[in-house]
C-alpha positions in Angstrom: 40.8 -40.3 26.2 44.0 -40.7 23.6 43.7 -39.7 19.9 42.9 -42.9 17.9 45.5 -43.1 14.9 43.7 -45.9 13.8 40.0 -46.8 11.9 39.7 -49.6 14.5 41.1 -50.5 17.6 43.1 -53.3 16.5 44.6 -50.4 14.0 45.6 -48.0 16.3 47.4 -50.4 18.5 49.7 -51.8 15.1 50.2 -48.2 14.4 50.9 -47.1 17.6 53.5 -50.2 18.0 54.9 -49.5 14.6 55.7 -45.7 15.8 57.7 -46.5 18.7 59.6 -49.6 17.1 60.6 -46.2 14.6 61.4 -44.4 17.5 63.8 -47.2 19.6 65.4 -47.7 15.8 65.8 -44.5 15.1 67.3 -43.0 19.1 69.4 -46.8 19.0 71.0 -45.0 16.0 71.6 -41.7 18.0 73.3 -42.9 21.2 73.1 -46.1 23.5 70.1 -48.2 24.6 71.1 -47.6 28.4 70.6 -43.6 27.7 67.8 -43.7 26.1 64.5 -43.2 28.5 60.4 -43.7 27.7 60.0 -40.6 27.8 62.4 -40.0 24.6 61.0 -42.4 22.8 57.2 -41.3 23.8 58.2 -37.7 22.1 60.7 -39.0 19.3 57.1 -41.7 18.6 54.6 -38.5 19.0 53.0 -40.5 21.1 51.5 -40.3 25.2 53.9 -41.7 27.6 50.7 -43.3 29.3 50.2 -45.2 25.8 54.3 -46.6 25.8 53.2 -48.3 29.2 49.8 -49.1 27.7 51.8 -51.2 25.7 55.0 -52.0 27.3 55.9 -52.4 30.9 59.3 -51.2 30.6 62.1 -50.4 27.9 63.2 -53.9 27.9 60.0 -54.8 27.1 59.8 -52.5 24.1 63.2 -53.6 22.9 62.9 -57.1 23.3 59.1 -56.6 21.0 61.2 -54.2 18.5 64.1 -57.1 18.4 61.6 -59.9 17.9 59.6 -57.7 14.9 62.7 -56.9 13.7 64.8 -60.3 13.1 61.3 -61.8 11.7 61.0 -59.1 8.7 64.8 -60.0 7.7 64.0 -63.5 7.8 61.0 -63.0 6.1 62.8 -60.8 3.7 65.6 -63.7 3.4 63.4 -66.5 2.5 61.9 -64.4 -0.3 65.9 -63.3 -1.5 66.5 -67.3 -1.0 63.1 -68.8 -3.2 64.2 -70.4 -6.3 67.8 -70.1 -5.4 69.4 -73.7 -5.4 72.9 -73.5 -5.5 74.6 -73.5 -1.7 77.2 -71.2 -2.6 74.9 -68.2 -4.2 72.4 -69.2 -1.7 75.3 -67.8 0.7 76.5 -65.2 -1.2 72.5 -63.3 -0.8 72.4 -64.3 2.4 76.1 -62.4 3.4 74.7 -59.5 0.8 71.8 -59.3 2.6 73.3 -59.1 6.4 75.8 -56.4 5.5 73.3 -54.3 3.1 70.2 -54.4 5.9 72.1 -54.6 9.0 71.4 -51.1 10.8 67.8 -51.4 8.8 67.2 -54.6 10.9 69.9 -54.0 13.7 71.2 -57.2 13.0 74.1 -57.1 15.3 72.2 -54.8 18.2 71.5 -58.5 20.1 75.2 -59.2 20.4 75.7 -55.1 22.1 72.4 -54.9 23.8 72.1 -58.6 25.6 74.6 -56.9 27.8 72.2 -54.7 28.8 69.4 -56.0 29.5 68.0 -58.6 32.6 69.3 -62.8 31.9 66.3 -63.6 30.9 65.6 -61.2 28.2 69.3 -62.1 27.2 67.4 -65.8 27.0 64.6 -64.2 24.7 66.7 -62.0 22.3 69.3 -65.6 21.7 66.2 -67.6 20.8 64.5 -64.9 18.4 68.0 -64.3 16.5 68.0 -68.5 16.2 65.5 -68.0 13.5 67.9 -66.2 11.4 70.7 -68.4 12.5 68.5 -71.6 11.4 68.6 -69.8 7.5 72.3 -69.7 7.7 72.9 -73.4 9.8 71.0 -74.7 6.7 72.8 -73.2 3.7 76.2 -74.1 5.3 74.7 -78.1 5.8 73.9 -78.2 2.2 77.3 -76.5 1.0 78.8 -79.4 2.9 76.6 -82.0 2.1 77.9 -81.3 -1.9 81.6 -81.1 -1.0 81.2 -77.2 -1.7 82.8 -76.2 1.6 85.0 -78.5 3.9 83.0 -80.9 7.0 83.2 -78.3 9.9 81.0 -77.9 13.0 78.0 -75.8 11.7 77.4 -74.0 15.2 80.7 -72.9 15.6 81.1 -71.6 12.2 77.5 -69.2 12.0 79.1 -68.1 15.3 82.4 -67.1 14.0 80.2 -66.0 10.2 78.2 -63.8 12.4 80.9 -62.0 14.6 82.6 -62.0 11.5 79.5 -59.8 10.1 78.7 -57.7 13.1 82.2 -56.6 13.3 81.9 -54.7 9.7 80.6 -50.9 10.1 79.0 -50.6 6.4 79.5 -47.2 5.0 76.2 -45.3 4.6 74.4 -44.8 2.2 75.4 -41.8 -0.7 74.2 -38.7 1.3 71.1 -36.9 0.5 71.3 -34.7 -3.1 72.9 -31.1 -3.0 69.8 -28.3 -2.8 68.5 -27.0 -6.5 70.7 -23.8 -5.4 73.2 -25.1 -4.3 76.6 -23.9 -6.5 77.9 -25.9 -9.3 81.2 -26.6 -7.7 79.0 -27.5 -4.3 77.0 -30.3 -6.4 79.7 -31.4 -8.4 81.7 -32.2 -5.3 78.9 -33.7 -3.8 77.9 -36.1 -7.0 81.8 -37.3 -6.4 81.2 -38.1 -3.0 78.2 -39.8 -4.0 80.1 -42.2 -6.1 82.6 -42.4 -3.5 80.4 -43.5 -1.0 78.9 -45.6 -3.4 82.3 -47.2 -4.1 83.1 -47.5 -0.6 79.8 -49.5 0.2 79.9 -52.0 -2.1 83.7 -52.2 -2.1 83.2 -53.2 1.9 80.1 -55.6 1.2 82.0 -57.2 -1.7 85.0 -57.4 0.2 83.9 -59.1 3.5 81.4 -61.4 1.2 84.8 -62.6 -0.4 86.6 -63.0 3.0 84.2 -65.1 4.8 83.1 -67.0 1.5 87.3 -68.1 1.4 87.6 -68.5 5.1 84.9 -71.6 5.2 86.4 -73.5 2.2 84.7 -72.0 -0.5 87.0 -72.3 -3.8 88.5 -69.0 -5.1 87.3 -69.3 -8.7 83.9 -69.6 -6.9 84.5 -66.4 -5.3 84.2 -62.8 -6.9 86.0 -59.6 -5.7 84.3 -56.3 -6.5 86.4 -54.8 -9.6 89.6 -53.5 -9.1 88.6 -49.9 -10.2 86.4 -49.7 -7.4 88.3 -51.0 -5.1 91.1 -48.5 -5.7 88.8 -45.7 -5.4 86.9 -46.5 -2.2 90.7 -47.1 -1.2 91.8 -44.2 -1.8 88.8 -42.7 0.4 90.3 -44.5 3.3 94.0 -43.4 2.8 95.1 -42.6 6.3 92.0 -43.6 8.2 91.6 -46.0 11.1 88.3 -46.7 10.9 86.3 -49.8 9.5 87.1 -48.7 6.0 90.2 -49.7 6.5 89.2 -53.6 5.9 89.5 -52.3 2.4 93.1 -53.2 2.6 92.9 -56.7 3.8 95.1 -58.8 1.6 92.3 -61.1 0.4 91.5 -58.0 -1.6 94.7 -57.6 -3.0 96.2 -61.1 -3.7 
């Protein structure tokens, strides 16, 4: 008979459920959802294989129950970000914030990447459950409008182009982990700069982007803040010769 991680049944099923969502989240991380088997996510969840299938038939079962769990928190976390907020325009501003800051948390953009993967109707399921958090946006961007804050568009097509928009940005992480107790001065100095750099480079992306899309729908520029100059210059200077996503750093919406 499996271990019971739980003081009731009901218990050990949430838990057990909870483990493996942390397991898919954290091997999605770690390489693609085709490569990834039950078995891995059985051992990565310390968990039975026989108790994955006691609780999904398949991996697109588990993703789409992972997906669903996911894209609820954030909207859950949204509408508590978005309670007492009137104002369209800062209403928008948390919920662009928010996206960028909590997208690999929630893997906001996975259902864009992984409804290729998966069978037409769970490509069905995965659209409908990310229409929650759509519905959030569709409404923010109706009451901008409704005030003459932002110019009469087609709401659909622009949270489609909003979210591209956001699950084309790769974020940089988080400032690393601090430098061991030991470690040399020089070692932890260097690493307390790249701290800040990362730092720099974060929010310099997030503020960045936020600005972009915010001036792209209509939104007027002394509406819209860029993150200060300072630290734009340094998380620049981080990117100096790169390719990567960084690299929207130097998009002249930043620098006009």
């Amino acid at each position: 008979m499996p271990k019971i991680i739980g003081s009731t049944l009901a218990a050990h099923r949430e838990l057990t459920r909870s483990r493996l969502f942390t397991a898919l989240s954290e091997l999605l991380s770690e390489e693609p959802f085709d490569a990834i088997t039950m078995a891995q996510i059985a051992e990565r969840a310390e968990v039975g294989r026989t108790a994955v299938y006691n609780h999904f038939s398949d991996k697109e079962a588990l993703l789409l129950a992972f997906m669903e769990d996911a894209t609820a928190k954030f909207a859950n976390f949204l509408r508590d970000k978005l309670a007492g907020i009137d104002d369209p325009i800062e209403q928008l501003t948390v919920y662009l914030r928010s996206y960028l800051d909590l997208k690999d948390q929630f893997h906001l953009a996975s259902s864009i990447t992984l409804s290729k993967q998966v069978s037409s109707q769970h490509t069905a399921r995965l659209h409908d459950h990310a229409g929650i958090v759509e519905h959030i946006l569709l409404h923010i961007l109706e009451a901008a409008m409704a005030q003459g804050r932002i110019p009469q568009q087609n709401l659909l097509t622009l949270v489609a182009l909003i979210h591209s928009c956001l699950a084309g940005v790769r974020v940089p992480t988080h400032s690393p982990a601090d430098s061991p107790a030991d470690a040399p001065d020089n070692a932890r100095a260097g690493s307390d700069e790249d701290a800040a750099s990362r730092t720099d480079a974060r929010e310099a992306t997030i503020g960045t982007v936020v600005a972009f899309i915010l001036r792209a729908i209509g939104v007027a520029a002394d509406e819209v803040s860029l993150p200060p100059a300072e630290q734009l210059e340094r998380a620049h200077s981080q990117t100096s010769g790169s390719t990567d996503s960084l690299a929207i750093l130097r998009c002249p919406v930043a620098h006009g």
